[in-house]
PyMOL Python script that loads the backbone (N, CA, C, O; Angstrom):
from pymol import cmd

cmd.read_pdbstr("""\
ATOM      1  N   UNK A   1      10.170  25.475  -4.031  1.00  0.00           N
ATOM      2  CA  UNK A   1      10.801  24.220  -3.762  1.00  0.00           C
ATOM      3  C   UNK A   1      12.267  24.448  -3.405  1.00  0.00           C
ATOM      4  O   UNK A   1      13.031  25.254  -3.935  1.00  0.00           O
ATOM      5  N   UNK A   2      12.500  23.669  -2.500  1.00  0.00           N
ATOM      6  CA  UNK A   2      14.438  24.136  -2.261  1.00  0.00           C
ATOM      7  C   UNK A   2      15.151  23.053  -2.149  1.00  0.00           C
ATOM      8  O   UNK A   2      16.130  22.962  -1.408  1.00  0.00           O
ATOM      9  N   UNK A   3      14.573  21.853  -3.115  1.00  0.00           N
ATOM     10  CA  UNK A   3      15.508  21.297  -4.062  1.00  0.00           C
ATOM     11  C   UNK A   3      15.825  19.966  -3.391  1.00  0.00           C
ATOM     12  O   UNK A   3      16.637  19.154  -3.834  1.00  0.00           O
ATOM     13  N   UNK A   4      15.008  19.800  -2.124  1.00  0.00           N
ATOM     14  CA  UNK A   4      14.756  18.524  -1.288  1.00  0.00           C
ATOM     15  C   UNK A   4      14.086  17.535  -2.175  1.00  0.00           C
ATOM     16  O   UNK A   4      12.973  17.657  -2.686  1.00  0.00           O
ATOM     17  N   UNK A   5      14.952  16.493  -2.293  1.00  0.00           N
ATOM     18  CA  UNK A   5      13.854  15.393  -2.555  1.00  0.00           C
ATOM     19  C   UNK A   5      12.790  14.567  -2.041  1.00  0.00           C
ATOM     20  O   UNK A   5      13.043  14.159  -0.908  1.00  0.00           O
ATOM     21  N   UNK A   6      11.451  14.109  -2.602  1.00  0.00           N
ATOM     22  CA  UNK A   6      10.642  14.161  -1.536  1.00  0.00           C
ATOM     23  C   UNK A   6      10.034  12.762  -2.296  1.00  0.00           C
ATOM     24  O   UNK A   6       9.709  12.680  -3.481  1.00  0.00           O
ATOM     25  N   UNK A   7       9.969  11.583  -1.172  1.00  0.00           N
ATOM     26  CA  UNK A   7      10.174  10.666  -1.316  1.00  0.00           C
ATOM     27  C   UNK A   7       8.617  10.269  -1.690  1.00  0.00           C
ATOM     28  O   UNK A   7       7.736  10.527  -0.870  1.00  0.00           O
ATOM     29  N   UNK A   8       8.259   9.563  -3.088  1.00  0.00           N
ATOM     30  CA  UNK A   8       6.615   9.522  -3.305  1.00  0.00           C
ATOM     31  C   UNK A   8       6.381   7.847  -2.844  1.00  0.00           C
ATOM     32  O   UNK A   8       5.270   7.611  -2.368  1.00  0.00           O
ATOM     33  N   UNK A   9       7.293   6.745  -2.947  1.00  0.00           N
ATOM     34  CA  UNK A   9       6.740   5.380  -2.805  1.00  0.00           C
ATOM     35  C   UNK A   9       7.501   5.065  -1.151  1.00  0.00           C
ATOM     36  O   UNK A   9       8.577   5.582  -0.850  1.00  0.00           O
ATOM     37  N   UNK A  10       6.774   4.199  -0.258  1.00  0.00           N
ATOM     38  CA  UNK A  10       7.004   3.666   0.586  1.00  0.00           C
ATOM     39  C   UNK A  10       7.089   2.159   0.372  1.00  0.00           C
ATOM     40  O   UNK A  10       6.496   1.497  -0.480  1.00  0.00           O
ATOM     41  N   UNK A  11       7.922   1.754   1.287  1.00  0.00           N
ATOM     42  CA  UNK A  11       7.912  -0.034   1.241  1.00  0.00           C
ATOM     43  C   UNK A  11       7.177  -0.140   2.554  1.00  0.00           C
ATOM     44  O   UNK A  11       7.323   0.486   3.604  1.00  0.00           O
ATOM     45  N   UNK A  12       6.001  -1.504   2.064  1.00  0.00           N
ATOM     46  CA  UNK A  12       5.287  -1.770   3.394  1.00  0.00           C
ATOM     47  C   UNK A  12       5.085  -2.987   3.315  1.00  0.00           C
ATOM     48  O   UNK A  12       4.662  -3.476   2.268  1.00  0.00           O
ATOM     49  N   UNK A  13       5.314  -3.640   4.275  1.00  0.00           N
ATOM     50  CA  UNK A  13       5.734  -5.037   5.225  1.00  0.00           C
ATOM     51  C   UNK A  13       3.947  -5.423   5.557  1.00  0.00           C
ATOM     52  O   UNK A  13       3.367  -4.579   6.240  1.00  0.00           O
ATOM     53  N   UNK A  14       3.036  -6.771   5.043  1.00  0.00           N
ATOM     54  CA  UNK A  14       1.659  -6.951   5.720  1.00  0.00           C
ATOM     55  C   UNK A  14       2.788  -8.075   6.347  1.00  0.00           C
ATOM     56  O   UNK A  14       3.534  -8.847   5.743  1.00  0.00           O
ATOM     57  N   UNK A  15       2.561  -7.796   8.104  1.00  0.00           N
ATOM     58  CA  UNK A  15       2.924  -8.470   8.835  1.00  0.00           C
ATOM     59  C   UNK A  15       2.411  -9.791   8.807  1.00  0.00           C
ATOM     60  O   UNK A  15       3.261 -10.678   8.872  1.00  0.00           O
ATOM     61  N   UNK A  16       0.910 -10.222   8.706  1.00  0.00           N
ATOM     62  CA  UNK A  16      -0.216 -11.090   8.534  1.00  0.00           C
ATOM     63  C   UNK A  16       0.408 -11.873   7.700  1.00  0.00           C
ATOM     64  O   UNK A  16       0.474 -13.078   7.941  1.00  0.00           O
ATOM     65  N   UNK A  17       0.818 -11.480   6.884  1.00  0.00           N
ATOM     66  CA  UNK A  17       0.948 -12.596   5.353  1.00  0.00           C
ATOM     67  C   UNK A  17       2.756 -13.104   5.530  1.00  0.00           C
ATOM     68  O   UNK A  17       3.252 -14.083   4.972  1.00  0.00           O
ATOM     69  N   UNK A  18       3.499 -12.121   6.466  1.00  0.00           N
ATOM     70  CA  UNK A  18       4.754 -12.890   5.918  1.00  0.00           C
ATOM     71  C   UNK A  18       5.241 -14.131   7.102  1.00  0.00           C
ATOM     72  O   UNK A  18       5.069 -14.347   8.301  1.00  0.00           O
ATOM     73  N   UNK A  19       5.995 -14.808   5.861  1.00  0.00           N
ATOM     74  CA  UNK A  19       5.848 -15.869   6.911  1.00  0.00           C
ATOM     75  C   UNK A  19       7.699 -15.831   7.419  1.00  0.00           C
ATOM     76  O   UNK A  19       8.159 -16.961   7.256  1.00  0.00           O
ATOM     77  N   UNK A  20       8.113 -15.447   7.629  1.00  0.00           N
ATOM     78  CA  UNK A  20       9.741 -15.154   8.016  1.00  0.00           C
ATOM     79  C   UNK A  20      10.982 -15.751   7.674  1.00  0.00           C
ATOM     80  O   UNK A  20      11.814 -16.441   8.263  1.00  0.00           O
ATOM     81  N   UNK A  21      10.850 -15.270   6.538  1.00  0.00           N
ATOM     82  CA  UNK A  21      12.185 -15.949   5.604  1.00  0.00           C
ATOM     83  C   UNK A  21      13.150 -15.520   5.686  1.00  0.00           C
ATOM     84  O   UNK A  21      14.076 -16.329   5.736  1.00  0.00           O
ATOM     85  N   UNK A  22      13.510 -13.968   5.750  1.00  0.00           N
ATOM     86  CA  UNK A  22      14.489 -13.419   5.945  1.00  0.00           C
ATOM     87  C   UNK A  22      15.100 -13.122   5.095  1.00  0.00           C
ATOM     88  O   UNK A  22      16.285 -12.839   5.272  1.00  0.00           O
ATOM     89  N   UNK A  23      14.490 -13.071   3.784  1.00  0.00           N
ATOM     90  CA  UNK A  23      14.946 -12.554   2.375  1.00  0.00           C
ATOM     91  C   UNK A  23      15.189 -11.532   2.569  1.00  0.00           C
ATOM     92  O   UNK A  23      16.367 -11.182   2.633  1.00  0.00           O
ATOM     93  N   UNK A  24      14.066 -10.582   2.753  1.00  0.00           N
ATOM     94  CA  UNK A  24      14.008  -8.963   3.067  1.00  0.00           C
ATOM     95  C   UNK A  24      15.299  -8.715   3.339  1.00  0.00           C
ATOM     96  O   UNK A  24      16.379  -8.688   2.749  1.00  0.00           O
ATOM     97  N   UNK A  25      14.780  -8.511   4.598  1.00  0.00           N
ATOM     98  CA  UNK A  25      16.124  -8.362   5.580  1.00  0.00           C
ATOM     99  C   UNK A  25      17.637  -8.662   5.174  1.00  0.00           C
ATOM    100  O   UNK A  25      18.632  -8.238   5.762  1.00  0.00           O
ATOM    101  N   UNK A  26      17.608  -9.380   4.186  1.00  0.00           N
ATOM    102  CA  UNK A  26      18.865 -10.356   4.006  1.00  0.00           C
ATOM    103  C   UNK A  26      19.517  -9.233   2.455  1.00  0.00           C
ATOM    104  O   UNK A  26      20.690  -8.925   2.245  1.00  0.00           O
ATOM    105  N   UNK A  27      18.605  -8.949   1.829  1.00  0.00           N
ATOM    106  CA  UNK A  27      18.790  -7.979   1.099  1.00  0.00           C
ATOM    107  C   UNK A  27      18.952  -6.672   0.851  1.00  0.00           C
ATOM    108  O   UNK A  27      19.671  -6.186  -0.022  1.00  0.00           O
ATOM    109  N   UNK A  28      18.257  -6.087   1.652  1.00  0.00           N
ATOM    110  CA  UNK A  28      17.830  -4.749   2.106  1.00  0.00           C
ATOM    111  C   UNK A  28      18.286  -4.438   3.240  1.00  0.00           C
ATOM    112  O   UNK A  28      17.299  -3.818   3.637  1.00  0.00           O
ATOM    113  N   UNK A  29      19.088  -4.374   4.169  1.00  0.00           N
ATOM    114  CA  UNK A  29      19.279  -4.520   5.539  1.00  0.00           C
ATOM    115  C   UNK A  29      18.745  -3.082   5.925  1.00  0.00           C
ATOM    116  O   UNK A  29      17.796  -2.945   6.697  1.00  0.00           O
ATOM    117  N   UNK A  30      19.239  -2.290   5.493  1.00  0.00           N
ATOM    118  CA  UNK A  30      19.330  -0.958   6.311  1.00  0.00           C
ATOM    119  C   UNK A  30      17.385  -0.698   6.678  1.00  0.00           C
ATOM    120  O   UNK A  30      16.853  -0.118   7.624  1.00  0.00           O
ATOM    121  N   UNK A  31      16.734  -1.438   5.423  1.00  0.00           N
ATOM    122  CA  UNK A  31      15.304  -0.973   5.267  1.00  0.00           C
ATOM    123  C   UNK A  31      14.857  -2.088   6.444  1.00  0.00           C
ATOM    124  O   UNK A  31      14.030  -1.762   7.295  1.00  0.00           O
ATOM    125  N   UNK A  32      15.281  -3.023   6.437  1.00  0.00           N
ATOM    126  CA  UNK A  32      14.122  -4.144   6.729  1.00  0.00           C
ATOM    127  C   UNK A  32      14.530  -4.937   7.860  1.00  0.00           C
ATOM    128  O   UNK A  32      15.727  -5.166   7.682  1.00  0.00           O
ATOM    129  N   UNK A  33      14.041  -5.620   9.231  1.00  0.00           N
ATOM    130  CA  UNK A  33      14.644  -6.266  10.065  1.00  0.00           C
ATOM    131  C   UNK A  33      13.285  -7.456  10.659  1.00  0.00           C
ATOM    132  O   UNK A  33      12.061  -7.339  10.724  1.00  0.00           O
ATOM    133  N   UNK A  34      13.961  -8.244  10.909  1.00  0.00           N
ATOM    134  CA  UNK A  34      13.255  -9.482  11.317  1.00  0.00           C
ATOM    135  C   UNK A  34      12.366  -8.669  13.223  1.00  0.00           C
ATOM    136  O   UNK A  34      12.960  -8.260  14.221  1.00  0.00           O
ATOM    137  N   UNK A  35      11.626  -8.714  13.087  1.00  0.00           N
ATOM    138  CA  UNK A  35      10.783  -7.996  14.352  1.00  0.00           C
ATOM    139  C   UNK A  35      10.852  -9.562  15.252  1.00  0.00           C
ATOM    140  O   UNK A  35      10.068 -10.471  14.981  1.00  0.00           O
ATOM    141  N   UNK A  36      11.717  -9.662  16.136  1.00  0.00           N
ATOM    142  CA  UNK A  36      12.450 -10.987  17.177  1.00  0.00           C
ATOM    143  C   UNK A  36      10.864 -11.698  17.680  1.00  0.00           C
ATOM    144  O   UNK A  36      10.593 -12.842  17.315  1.00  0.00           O
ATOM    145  N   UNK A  37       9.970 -10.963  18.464  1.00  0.00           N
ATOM    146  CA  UNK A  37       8.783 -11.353  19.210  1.00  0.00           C
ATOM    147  C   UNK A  37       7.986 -12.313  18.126  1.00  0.00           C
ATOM    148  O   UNK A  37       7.641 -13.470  18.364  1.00  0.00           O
ATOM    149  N   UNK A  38       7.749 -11.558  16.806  1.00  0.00           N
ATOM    150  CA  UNK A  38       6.508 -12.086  15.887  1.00  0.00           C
ATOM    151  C   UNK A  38       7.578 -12.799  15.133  1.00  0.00           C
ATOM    152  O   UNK A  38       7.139 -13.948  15.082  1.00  0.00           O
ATOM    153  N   UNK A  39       8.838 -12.787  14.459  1.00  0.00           N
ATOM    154  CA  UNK A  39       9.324 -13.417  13.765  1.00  0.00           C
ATOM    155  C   UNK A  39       8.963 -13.265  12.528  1.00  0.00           C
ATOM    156  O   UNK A  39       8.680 -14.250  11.846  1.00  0.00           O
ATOM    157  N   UNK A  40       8.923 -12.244  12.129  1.00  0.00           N
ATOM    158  CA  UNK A  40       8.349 -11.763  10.933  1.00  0.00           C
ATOM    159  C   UNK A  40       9.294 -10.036  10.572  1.00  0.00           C
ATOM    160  O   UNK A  40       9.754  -9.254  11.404  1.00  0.00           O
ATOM    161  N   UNK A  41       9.304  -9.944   9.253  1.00  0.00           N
ATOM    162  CA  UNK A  41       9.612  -8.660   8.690  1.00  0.00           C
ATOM    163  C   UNK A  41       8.650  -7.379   8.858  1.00  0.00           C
ATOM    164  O   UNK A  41       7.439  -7.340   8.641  1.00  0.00           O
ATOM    165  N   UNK A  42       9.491  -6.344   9.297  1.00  0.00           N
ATOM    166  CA  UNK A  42       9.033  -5.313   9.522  1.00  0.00           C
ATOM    167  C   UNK A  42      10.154  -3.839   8.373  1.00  0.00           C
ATOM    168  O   UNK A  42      11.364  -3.785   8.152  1.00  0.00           O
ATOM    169  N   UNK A  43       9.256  -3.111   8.028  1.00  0.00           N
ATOM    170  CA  UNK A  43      10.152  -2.191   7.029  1.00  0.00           C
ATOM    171  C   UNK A  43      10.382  -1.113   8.317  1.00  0.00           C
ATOM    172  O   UNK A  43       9.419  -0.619   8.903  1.00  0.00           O
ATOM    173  N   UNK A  44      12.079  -0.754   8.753  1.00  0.00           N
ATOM    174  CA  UNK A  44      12.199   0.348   9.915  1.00  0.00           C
ATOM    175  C   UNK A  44      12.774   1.718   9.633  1.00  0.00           C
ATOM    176  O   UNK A  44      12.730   2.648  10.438  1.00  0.00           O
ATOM    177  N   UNK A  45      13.405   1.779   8.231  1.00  0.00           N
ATOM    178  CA  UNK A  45      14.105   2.510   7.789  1.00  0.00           C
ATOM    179  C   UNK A  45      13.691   3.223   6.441  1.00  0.00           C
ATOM    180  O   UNK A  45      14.666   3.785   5.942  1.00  0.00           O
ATOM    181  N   UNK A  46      12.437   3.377   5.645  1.00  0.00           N
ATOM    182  CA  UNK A  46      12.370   4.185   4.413  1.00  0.00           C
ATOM    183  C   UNK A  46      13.584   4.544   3.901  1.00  0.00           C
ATOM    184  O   UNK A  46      14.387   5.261   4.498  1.00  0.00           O
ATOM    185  N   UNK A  47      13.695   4.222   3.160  1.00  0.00           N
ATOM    186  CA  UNK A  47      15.168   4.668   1.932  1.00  0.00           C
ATOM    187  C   UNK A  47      16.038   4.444   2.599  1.00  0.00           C
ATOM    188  O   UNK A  47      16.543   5.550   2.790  1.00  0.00           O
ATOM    189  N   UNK A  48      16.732   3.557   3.243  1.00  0.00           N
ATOM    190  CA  UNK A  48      17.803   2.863   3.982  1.00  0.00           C
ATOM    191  C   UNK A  48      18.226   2.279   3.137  1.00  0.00           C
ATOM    192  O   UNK A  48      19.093   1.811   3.876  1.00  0.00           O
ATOM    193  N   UNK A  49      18.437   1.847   2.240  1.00  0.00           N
ATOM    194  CA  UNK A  49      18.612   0.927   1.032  1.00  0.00           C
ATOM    195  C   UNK A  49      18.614   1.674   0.007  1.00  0.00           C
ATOM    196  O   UNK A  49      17.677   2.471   0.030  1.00  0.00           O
ATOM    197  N   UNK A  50      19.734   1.808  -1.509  1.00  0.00           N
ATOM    198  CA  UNK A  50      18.803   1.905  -2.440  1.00  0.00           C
ATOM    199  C   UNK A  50      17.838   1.471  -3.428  1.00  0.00           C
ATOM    200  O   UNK A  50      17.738   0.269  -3.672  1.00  0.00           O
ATOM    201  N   UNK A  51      17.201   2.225  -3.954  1.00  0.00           N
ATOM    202  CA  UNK A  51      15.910   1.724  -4.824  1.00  0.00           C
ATOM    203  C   UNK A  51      15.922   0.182  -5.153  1.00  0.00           C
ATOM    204  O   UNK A  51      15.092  -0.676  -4.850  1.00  0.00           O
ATOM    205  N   UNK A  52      17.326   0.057  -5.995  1.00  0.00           N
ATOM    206  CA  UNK A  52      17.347  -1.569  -6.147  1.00  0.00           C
ATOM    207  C   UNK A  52      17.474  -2.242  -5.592  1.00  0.00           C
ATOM    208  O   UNK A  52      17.124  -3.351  -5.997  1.00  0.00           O
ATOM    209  N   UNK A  53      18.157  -2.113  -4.035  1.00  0.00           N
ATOM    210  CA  UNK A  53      17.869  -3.270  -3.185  1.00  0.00           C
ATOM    211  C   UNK A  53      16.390  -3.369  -2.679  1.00  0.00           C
ATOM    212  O   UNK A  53      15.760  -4.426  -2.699  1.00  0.00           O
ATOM    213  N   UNK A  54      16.029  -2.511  -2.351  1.00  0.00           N
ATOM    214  CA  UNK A  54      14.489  -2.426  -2.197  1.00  0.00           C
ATOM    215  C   UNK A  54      13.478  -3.462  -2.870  1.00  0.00           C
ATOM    216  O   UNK A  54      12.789  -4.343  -2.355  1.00  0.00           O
ATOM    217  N   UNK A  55      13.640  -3.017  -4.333  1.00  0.00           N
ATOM    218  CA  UNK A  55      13.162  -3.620  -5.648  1.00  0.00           C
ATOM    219  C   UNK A  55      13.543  -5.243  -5.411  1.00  0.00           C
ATOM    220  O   UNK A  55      12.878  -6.243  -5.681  1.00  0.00           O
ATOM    221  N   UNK A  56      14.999  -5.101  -4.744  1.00  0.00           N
ATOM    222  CA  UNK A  56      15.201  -6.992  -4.759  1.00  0.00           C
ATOM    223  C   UNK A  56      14.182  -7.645  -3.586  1.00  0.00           C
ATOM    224  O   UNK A  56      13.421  -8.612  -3.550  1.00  0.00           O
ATOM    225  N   UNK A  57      14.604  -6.543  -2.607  1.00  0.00           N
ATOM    226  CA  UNK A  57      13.689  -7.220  -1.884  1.00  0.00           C
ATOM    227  C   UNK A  57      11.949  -7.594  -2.213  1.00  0.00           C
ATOM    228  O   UNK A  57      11.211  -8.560  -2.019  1.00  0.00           O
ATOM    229  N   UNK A  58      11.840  -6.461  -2.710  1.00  0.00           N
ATOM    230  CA  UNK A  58      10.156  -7.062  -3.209  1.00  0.00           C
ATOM    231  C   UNK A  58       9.731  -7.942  -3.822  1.00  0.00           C
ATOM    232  O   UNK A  58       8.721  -8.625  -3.647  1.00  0.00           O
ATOM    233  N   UNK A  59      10.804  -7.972  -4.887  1.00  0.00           N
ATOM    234  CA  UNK A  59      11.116  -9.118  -5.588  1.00  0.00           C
ATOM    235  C   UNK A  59      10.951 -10.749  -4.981  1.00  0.00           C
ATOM    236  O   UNK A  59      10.041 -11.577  -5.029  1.00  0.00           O
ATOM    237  N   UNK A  60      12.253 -10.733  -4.425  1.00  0.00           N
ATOM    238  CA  UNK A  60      12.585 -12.128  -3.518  1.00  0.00           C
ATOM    239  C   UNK A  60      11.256 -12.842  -2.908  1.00  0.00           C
ATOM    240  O   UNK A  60      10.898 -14.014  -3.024  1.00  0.00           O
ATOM    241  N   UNK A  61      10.560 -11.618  -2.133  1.00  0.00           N
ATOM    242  CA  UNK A  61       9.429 -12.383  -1.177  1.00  0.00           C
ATOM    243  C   UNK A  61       8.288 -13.556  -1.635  1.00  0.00           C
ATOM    244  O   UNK A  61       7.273 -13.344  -2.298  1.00  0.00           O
ATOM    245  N   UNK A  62       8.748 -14.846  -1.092  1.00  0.00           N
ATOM    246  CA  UNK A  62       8.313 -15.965  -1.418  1.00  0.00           C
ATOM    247  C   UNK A  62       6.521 -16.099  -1.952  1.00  0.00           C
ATOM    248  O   UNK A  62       5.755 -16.772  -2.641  1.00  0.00           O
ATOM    249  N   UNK A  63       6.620 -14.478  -0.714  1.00  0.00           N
ATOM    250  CA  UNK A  63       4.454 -14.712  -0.426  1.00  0.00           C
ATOM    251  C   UNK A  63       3.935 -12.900  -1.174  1.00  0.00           C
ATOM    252  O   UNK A  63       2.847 -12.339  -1.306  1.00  0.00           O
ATOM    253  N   UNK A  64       4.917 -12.634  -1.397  1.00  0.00           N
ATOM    254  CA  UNK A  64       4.148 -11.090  -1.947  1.00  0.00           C
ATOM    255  C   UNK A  64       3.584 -10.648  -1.223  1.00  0.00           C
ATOM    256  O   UNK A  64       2.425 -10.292  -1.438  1.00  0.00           O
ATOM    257  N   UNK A  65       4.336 -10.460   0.205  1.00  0.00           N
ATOM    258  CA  UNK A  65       4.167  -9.680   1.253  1.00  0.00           C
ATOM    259  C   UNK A  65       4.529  -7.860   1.529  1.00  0.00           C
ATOM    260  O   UNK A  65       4.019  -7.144   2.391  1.00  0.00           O
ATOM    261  N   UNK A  66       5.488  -7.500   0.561  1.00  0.00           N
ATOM    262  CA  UNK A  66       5.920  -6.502   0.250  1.00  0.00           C
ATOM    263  C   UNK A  66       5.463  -5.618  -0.800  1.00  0.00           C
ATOM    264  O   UNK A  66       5.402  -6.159  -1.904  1.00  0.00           O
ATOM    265  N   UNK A  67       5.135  -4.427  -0.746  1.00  0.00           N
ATOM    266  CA  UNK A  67       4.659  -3.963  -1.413  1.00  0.00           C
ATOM    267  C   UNK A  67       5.135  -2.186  -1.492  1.00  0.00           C
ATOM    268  O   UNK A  67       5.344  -1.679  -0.390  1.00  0.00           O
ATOM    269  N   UNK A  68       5.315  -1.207  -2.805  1.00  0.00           N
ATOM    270  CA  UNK A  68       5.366  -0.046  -2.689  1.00  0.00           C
ATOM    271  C   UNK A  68       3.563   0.664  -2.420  1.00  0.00           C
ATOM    272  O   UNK A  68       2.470   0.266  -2.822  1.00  0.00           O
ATOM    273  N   UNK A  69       3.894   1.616  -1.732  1.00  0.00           N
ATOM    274  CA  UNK A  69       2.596   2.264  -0.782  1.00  0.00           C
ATOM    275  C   UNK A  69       3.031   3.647  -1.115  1.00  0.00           C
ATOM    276  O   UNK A  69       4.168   3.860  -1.536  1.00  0.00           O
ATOM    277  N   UNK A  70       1.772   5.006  -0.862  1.00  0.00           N
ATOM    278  CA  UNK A  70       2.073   6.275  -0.693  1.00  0.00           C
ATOM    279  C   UNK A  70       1.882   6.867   0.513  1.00  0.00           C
ATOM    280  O   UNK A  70       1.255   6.070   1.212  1.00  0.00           O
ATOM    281  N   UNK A  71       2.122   7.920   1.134  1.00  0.00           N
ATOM    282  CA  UNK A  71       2.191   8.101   2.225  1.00  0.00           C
ATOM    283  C   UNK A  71       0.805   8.185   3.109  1.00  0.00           C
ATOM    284  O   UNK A  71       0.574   7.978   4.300  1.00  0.00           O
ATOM    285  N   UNK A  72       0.013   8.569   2.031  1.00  0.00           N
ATOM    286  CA  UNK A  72      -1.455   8.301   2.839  1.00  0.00           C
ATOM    287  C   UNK A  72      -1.415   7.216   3.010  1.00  0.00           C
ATOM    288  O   UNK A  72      -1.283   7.033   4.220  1.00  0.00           O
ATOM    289  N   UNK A  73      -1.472   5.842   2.212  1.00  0.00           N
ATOM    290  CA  UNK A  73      -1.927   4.927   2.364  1.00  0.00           C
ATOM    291  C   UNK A  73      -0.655   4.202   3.108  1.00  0.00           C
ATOM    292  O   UNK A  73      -0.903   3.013   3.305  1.00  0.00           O
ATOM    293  N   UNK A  74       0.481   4.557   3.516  1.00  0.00           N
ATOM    294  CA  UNK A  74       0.919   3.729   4.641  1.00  0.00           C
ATOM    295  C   UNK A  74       0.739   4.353   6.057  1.00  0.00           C
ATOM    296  O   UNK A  74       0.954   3.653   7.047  1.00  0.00           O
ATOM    297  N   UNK A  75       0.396   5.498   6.164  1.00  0.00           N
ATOM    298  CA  UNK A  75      -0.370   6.033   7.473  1.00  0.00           C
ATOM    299  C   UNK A  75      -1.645   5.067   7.973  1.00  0.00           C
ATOM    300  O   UNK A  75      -1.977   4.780   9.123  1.00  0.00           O
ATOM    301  N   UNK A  76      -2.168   4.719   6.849  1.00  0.00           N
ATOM    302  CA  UNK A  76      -3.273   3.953   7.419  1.00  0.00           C
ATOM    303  C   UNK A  76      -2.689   2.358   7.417  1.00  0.00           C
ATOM    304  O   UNK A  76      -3.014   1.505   8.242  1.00  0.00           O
ATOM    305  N   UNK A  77      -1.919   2.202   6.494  1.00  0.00           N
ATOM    306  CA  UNK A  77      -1.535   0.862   7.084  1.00  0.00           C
ATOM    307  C   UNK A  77      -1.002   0.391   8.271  1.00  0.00           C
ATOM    308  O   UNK A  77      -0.940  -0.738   8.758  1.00  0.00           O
ATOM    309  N   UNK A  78      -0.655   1.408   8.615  1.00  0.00           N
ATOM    310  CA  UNK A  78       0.779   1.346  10.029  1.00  0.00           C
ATOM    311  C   UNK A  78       0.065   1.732  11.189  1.00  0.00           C
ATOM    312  O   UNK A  78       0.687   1.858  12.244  1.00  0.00           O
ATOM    313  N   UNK A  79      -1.334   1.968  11.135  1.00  0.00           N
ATOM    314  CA  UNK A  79      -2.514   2.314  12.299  1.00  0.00           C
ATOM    315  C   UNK A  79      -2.717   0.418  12.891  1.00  0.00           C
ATOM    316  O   UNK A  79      -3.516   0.132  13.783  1.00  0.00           O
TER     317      UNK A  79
END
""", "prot")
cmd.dss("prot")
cmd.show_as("cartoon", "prot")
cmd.util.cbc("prot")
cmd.orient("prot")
């Protein structure tokens, strides 16, 4: 190991379910941005934020649209 940290939770955005509040985004900036076309949150940045803004953001979301994921399972989400 050479002492890299290696990131185990992802934040993942179900596009379907959010309805565009702009909490995310409003909290988290570096992680999260309003996607202009759909009008909805999209996560663009992994660890752009730290942990606790993250956490707020998951928090905040009106619809529990946000969620921590692992890297398998946001490979397949993001298909």
């Amino acid at each position: 190991e050479d002492g890299d940290l290696v990131q185990l939770r992802f934040v993942y955005v179900d596009e379907v379910d959010c309805i565009g509040c702009t909490y995310c985004a409003g909290v988290a900036r570096n992680t999260f941005f309003m996607e202009e076309e759909a009008g909805r949150a999209r996560a663009f940045l992994q660890g752009g934020d730290d942990p606790e803004a993250s956490a707020s953001a998951i928090e905040c979301c009106p619809v529990n649209c946000i969620n921590y994921v692992d890297y398998e399972n946001l490979e397949i989400l993001e298909k």
